[in-house]
PyMOL commands that place a pseudoatom at each C-alpha (Angstrom):
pseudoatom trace, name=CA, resn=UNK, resi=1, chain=A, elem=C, hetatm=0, pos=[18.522, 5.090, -45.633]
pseudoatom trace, name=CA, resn=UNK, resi=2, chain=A, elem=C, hetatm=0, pos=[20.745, 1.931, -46.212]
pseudoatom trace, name=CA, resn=UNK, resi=3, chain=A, elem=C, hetatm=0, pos=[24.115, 2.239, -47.376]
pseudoatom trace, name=CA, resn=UNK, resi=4, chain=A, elem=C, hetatm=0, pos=[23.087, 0.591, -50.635]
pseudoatom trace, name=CA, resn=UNK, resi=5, chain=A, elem=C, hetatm=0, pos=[20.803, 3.637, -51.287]
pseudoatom trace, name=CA, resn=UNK, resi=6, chain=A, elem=C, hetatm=0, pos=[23.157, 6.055, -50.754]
pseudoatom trace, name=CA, resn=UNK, resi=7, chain=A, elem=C, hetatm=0, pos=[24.723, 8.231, -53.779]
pseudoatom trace, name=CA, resn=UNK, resi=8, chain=A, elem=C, hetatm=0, pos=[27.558, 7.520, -52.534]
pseudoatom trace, name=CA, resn=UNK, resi=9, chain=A, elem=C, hetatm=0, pos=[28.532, 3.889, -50.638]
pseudoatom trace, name=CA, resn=UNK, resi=10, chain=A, elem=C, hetatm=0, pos=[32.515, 4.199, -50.406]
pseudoatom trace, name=CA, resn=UNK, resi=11, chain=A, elem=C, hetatm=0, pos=[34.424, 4.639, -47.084]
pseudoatom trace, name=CA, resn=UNK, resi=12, chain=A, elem=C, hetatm=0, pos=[36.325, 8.159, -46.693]
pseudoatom trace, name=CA, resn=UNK, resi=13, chain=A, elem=C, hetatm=0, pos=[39.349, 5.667, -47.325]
pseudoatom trace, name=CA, resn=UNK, resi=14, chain=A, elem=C, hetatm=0, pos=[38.140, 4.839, -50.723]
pseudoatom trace, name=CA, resn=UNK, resi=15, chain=A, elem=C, hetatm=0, pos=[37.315, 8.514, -51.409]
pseudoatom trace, name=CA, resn=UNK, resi=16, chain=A, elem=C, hetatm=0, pos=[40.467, 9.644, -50.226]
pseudoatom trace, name=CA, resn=UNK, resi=17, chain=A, elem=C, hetatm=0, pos=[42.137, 6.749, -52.576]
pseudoatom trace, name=CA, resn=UNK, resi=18, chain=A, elem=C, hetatm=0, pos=[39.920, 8.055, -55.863]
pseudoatom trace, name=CA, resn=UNK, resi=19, chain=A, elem=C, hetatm=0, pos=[42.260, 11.190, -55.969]
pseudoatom trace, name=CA, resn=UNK, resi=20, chain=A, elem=C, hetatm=0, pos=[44.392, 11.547, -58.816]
pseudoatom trace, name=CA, resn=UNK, resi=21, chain=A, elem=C, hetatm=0, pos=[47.804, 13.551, -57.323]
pseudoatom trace, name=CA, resn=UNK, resi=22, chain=A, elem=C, hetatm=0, pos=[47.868, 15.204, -54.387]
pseudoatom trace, name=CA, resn=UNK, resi=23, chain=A, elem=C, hetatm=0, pos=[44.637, 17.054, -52.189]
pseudoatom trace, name=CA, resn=UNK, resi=24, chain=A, elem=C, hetatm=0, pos=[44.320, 20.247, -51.273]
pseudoatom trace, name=CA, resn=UNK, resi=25, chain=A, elem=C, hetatm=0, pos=[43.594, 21.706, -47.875]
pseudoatom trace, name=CA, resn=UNK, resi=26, chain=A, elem=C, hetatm=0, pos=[40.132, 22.292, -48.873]
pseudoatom trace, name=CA, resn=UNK, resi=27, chain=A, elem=C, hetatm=0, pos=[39.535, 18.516, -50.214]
pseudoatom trace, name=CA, resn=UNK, resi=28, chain=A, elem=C, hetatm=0, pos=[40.775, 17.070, -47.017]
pseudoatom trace, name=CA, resn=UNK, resi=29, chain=A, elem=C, hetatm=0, pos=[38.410, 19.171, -45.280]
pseudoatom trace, name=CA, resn=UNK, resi=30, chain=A, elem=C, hetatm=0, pos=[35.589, 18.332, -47.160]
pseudoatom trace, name=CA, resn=UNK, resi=31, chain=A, elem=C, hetatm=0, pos=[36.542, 14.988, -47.071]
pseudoatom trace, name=CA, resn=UNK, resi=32, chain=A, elem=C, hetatm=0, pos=[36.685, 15.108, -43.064]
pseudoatom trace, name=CA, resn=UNK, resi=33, chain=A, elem=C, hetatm=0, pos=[33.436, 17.573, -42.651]
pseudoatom trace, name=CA, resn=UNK, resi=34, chain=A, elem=C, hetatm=0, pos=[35.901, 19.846, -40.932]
pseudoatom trace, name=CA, resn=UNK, resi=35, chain=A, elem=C, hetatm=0, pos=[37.162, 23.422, -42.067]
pseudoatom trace, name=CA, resn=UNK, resi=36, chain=A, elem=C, hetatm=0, pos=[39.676, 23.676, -43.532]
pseudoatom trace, name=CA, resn=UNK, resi=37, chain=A, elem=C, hetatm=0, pos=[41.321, 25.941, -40.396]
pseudoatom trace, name=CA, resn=UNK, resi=38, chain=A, elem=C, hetatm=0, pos=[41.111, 22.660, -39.145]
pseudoatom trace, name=CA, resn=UNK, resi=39, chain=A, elem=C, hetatm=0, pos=[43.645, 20.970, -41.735]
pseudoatom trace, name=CA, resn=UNK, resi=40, chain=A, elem=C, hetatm=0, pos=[46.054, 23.401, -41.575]
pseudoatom trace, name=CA, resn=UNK, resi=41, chain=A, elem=C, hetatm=0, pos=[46.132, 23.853, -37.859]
pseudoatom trace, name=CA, resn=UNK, resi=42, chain=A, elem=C, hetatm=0, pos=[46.729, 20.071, -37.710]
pseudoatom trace, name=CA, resn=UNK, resi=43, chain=A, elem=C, hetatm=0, pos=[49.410, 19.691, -40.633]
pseudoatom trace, name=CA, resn=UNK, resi=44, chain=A, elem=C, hetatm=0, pos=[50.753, 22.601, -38.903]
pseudoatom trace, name=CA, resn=UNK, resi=45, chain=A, elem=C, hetatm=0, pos=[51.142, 20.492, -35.735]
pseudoatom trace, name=CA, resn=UNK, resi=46, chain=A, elem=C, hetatm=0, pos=[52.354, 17.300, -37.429]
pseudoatom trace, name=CA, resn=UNK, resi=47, chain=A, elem=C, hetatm=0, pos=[48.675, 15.452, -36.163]
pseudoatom trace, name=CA, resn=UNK, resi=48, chain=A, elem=C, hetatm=0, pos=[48.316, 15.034, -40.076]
pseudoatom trace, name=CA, resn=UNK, resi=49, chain=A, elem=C, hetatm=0, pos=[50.465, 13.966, -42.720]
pseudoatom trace, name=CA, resn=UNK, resi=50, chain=A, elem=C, hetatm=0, pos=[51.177, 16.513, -44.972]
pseudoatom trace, name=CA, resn=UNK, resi=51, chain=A, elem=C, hetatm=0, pos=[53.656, 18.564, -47.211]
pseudoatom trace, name=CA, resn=UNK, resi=52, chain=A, elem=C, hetatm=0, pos=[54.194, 21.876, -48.733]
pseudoatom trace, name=CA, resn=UNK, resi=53, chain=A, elem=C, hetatm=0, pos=[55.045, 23.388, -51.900]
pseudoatom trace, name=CA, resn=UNK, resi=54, chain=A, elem=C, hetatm=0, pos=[56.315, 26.697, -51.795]
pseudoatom trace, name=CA, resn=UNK, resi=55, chain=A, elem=C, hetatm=0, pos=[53.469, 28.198, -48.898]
pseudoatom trace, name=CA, resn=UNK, resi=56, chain=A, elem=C, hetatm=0, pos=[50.811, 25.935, -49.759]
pseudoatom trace, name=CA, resn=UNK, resi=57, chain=A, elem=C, hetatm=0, pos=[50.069, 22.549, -48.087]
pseudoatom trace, name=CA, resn=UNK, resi=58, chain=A, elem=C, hetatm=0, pos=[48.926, 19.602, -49.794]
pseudoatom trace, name=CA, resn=UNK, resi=59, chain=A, elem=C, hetatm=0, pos=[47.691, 15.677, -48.747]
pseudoatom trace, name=CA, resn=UNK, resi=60, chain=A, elem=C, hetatm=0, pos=[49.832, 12.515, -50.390]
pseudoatom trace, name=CA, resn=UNK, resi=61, chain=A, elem=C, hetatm=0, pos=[46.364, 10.594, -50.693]
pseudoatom trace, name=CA, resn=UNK, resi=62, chain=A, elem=C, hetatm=0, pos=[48.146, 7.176, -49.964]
pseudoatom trace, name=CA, resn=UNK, resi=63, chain=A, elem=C, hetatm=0, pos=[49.623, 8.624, -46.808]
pseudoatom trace, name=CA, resn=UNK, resi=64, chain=A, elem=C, hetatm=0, pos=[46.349, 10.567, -45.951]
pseudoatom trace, name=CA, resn=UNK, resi=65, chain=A, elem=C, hetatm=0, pos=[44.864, 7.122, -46.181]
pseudoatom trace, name=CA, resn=UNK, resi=66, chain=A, elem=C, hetatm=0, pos=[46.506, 4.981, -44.121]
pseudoatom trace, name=CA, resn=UNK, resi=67, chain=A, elem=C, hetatm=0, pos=[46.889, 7.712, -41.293]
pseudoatom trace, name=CA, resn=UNK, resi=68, chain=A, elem=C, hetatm=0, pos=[43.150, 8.271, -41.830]
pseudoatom trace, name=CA, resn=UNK, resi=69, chain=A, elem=C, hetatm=0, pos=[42.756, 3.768, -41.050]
pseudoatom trace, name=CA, resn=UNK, resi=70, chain=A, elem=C, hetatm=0, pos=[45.312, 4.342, -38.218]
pseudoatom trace, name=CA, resn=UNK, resi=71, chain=A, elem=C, hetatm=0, pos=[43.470, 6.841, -36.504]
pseudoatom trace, name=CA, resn=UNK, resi=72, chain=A, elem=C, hetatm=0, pos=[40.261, 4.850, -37.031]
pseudoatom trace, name=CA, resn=UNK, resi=73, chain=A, elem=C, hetatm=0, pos=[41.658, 1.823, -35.140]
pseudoatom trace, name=CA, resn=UNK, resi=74, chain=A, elem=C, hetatm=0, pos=[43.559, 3.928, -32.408]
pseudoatom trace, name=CA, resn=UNK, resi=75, chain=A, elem=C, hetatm=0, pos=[47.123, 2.745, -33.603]
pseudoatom trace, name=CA, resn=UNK, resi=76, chain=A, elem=C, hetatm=0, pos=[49.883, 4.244, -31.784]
pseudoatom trace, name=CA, resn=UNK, resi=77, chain=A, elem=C, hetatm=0, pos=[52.047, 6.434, -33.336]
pseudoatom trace, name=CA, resn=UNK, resi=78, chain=A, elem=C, hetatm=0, pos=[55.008, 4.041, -35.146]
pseudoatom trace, name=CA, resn=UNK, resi=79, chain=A, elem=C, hetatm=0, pos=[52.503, 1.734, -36.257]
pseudoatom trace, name=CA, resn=UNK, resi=80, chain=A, elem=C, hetatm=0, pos=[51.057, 4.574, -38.822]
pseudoatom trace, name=CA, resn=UNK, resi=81, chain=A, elem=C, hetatm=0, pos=[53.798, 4.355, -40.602]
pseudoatom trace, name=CA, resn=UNK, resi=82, chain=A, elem=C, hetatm=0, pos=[52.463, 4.034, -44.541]
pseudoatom trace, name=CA, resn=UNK, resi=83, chain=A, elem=C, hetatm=0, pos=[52.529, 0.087, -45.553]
pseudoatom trace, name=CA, resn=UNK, resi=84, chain=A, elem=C, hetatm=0, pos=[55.264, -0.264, -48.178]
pseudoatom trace, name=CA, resn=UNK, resi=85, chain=A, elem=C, hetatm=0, pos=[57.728, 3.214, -47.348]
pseudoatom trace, name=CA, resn=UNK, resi=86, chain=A, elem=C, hetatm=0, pos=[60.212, 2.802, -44.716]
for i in range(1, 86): cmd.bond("trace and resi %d" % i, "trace and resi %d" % (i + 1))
show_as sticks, trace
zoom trace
């Protein structure tokens, strides 16, 4: 099947990017095809960019994003700093 076929042709950036507010563990992890154990144990551990409100943890899409690109192109860590926030 070509990616012109598919129901859905967008990267996981642009999917990611479609949210409206912030994404839930379980979004993330069906965004990523990983459980959502999976999230938490790595927002947990700072290896994803998260934040919490009150005991749950929840996924700035724009940050999710461009950590998401950064990890794609093997960036180092200060370079996946979000474009436009200091």
């Amino acid at each position: 099947m070509r990616m012109s076929d598919s129901p859905n042709p967008h990267t996981i950036r642009d999917r990611i990017l479609s949210h409206k507010g912030a994404l839930t563990a379980h979004e993330v992890a069906d965004l990523f095809n990983v459980s959502c154990r999976t999230v938490h144990k790595h927002a947990k551990d700072g290896v994803m960019p998260s934040f919490r409100i009150g005991d749950s943890v929840r996924f700035d899409p724009l940050v999710l994003a461009d950590w998401y690109e950064g990890q794609q192109f093997g960036l180092p860590p200060s370079r996946r700093a979000v474009r436009g926030r200091p």
